[in-house]
C-alpha positions as CSV (number, residue, x, y, z in Angstrom):
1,X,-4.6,14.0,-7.2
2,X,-6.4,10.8,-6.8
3,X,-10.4,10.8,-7.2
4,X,-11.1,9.6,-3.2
5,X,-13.7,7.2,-3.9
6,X,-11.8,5.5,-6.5
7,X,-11.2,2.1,-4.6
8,X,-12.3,2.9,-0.8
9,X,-11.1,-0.5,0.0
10,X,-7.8,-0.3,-1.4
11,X,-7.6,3.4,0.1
12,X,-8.0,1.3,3.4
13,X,-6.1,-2.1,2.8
14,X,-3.6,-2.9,5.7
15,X,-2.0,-5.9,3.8
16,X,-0.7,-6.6,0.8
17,X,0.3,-9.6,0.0
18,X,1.8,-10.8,-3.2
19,X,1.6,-13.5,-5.3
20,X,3.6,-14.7,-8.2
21,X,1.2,-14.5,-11.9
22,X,3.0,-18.0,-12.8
23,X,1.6,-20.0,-9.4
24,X,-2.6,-19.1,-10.6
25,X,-3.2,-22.2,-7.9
26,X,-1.9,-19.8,-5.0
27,X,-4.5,-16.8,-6.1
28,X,-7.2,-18.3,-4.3
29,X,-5.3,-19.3,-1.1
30,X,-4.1,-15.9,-1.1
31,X,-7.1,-14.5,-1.5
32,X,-8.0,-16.7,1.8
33,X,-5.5,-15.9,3.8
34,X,-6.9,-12.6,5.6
35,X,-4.8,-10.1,3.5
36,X,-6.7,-7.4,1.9
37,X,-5.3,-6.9,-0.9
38,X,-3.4,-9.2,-3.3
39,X,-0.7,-8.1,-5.4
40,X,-0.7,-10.7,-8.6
41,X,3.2,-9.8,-9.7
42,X,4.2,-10.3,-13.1
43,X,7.7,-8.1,-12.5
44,X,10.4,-9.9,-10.1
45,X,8.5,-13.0,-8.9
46,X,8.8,-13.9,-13.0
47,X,11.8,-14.9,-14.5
48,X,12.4,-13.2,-17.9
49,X,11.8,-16.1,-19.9
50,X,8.6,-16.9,-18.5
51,X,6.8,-13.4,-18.8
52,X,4.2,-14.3,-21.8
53,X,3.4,-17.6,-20.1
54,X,2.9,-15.8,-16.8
55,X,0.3,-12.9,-18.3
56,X,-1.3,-15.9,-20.4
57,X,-1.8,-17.8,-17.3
58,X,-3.1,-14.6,-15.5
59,X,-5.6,-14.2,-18.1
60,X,-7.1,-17.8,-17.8
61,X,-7.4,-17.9,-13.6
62,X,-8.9,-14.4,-13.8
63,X,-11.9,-15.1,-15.0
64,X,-12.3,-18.2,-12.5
65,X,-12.3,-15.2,-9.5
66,X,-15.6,-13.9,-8.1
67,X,-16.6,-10.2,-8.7
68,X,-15.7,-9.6,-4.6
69,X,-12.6,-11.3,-5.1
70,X,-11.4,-9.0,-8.1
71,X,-12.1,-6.0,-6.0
72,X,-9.3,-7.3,-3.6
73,X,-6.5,-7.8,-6.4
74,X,-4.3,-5.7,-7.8
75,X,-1.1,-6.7,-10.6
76,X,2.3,-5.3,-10.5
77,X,3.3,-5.0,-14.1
78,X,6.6,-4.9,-15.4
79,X,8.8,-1.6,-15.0
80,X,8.7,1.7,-17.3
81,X,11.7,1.0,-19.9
82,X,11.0,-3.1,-19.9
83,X,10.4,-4.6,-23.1
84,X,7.4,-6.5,-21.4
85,X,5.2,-3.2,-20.5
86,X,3.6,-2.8,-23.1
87,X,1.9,-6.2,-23.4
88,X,1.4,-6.2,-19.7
89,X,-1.1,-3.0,-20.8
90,X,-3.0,-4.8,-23.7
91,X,-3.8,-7.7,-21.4
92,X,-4.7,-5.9,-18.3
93,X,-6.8,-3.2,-20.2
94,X,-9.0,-5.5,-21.1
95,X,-9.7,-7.6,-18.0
96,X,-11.1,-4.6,-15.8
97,X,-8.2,-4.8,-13.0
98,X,-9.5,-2.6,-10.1
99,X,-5.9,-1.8,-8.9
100,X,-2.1,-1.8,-10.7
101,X,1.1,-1.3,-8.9
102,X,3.9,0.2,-11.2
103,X,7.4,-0.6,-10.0
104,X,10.2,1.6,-9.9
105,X,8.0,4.3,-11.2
106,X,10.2,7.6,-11.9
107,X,7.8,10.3,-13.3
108,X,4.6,11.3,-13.8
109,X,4.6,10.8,-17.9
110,X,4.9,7.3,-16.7
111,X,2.1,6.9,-14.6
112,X,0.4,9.0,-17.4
113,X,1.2,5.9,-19.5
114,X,-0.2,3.2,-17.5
115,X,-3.5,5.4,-16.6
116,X,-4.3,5.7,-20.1
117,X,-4.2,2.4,-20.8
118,X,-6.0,1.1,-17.9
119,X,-8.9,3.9,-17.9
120,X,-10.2,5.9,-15.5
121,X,-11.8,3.5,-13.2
122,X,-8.2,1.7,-12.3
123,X,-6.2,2.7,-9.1
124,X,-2.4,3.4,-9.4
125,X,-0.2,2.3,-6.4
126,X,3.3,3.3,-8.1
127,X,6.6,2.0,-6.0
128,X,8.9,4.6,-5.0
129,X,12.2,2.4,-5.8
130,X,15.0,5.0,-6.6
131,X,16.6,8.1,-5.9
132,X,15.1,9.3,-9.1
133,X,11.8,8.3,-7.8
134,X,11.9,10.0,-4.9
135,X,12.9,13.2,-6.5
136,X,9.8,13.2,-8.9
137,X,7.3,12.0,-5.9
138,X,5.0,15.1,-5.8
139,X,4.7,15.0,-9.4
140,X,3.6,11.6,-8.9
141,X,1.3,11.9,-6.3
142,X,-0.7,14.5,-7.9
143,X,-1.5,12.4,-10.5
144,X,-4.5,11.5,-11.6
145,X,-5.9,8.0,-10.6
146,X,-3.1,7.3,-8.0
147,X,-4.6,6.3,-4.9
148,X,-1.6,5.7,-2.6
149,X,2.3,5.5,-2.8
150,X,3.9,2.5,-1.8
151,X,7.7,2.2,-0.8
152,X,10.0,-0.2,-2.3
153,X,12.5,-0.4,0.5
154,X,15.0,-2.9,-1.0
155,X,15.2,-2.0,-4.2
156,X,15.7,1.6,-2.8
157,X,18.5,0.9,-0.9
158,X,20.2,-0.7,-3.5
159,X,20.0,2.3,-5.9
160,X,21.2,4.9,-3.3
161,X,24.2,2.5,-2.7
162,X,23.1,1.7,0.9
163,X,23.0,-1.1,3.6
164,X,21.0,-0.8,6.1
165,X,20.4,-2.4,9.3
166,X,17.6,-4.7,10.4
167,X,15.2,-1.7,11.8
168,X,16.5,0.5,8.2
169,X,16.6,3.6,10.0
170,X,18.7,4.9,7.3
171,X,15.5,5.3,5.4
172,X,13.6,7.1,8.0
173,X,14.0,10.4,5.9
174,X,12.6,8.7,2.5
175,X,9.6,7.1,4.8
176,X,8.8,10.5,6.2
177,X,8.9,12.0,2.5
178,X,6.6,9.4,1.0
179,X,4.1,10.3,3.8
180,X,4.5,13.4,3.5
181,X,3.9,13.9,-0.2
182,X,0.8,12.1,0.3
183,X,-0.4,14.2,2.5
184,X,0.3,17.4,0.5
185,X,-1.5,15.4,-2.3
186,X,-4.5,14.1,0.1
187,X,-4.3,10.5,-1.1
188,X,-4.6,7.5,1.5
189,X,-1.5,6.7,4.1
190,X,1.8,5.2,1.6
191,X,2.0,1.4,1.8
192,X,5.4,0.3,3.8
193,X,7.6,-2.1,2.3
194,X,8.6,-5.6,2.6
195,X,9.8,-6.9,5.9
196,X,12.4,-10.0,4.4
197,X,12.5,-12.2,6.6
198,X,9.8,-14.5,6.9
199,X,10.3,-16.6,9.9
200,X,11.5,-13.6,11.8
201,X,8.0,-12.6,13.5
202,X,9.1,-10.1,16.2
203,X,11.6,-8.1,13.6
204,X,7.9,-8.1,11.2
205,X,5.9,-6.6,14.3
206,X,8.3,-4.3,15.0
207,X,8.4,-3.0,11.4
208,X,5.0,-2.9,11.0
209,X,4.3,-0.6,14.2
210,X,7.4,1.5,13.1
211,X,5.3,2.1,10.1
212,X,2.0,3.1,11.5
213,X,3.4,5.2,14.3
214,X,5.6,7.1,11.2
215,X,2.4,7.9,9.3
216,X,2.2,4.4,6.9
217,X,-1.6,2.8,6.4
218,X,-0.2,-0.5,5.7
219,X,2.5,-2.7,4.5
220,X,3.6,-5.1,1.8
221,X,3.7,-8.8,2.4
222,X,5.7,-11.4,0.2
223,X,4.4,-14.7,2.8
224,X,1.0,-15.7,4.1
225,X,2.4,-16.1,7.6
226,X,3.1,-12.0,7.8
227,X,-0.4,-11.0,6.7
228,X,-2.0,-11.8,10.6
229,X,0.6,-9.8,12.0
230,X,0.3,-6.4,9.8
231,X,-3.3,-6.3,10.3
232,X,-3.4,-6.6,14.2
233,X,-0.3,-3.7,13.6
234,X,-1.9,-1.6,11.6
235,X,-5.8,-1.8,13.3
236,X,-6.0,-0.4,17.2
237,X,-6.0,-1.9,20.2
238,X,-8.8,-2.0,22.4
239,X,-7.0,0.3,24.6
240,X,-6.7,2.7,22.4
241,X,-10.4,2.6,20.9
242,X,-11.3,3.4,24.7
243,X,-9.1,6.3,24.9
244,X,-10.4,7.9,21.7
245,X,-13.4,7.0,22.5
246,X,-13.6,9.0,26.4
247,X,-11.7,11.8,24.1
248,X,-14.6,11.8,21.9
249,X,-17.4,11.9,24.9
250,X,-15.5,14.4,26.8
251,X,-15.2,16.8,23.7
252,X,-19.2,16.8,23.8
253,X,-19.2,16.8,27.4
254,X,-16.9,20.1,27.1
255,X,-18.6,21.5,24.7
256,X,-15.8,21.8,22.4
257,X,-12.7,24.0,22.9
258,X,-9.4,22.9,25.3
259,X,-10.3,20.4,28.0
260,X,-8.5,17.8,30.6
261,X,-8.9,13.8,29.8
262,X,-6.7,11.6,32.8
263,X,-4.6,14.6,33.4
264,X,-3.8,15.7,30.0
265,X,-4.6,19.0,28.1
266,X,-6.5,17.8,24.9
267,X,-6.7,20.1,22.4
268,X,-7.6,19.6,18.1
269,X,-4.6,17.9,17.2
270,X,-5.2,15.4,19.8
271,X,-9.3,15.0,19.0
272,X,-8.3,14.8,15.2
273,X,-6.0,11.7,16.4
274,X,-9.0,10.1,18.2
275,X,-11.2,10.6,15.2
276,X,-8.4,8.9,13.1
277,X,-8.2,5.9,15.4
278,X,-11.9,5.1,15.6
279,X,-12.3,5.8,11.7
280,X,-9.1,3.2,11.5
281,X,-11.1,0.4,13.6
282,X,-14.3,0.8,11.3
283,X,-11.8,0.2,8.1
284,X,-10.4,-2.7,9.6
């Protein structure tokens, strides 16, 4: 089970925006664009060819980042199984990355892996990518260090041999198990995946509040112009900071127990939801 104060901010990040390890120019500017988190990737965004060049270039911009701004990036390293793992370790063991994302992470002896090389103060985000990942999810989830499970939606579907529409609700069930495992194992909501088209700003909206309303604290962003829209989606409305506000000064007002707020019985279920959606609006 993840430690809970292990990277509060990362716990809370709403985007996720990544970045390719061979474009160290872009680092800065994604740093700047509003996301939360930045995903430096040195798995598909680098052709194989160019992997050494692409840690050796991560190396030289890190040290050019503040302390604040290290606390905002993560790095995807290269798969379980890929012959460019184990150097992806070395490096990032000792640069003091707050945050690593493994891809198409299968078990928990691989996450084991990747923990004890990174020490106990790095956060593990591993991608749920395959069928085989999914299976292995709790194991996962309970393990130590990981502080959130994020869902590889494309790469899923291609493993399970699907094709799925624009609003993917074949993958509703695999959504609802990734929440739900983190749930059993109390880490922060999973981290949605990617939304593919970039110039298609209603389809990204309408992904994004799919994911909140399913049980998702934030989403994955592969372009700049996506990060504005998954915050607003993923941090209330006014509207609904007044109503769980009034939920929260009736409850005192009643005393506690059952009561009646614009016609409607509210009960714990329902306070717990208004407590969730204020503690969301401080995170933001």
């Amino acid at each position: 089970m993840s430690e809970p104060l292990l990277n509060p901010s990362l716990a809370r990040a709403r985007s996720f925006l990544f970045v390719p390890a061979t474009r160290p120019e872009r680092y800065a500017k994604a740093l700047a664009s509003g996301a939360d988190a930045v995903i430096i990737d040195l798995e598909d965004a680098v052709a194989p060819v160019d992997k050494t060049a692409a840690r050796q270039m991560l190396a030289q911009a890190w040290h050019d980042l503040s302390a604040t701004q290290r606390g905002r990036v993560l790095v995807r390293l290269n798969a379980s199984g890929t012959e460019w793992l184990a150097d992806d370790l070395v490096l990032l063991g000792t640069l003091g990355v707050v945050g690593v994302m493994l891809p198409k992470a299968e078990s928990a002896a691989d996450l084991a892996r990747v923990a004890a090389a990174m020490g106990p103060a790095c956060a593990l985000l591993p991608m749920i990518e395959s069928v085989a990942g999914l299976d292995a999810v709790d194991a996962m989830a309970r393990s130590p260090q990981v502080l959130r499970l994020a869902f590889g939606n494309l790469d899923f579907q291609a493993d399970a041999g699907m094709a799925c529409g624009p609003d993917e609700p074949e993958l509703t069930a695999v959504r609802v198990a990734l929440v739900l495992s983190s749930r059993r194992a109390c880490l922060a909501a999973p981290v949605d995946g990617v939304t593919a088209g970039t110039q298609d700003a209603a389809q990204l909206q309408r992904d994004a509040l799919h994911s909140r309303r399913g049980g998702f604290g934030g989403k994955l962003c592969i372009h700049p112009s996506q990060v504005p829209l998954v915050n607003a989606a993923f941090t209330p409305s006014p509207a609904e900071l007044d109503w769980a506000r009034r939920v929260l000064a009736a409850f005192e007002a009643a005393g506690g127990g059952v009561f009646s707020l614009d016609g409607r019985m509210v009960d714990a279920p329902v306070l717990r939801l208004a407590q969730r959606t204020l503690a969301q609006s401080h995170a933001a």
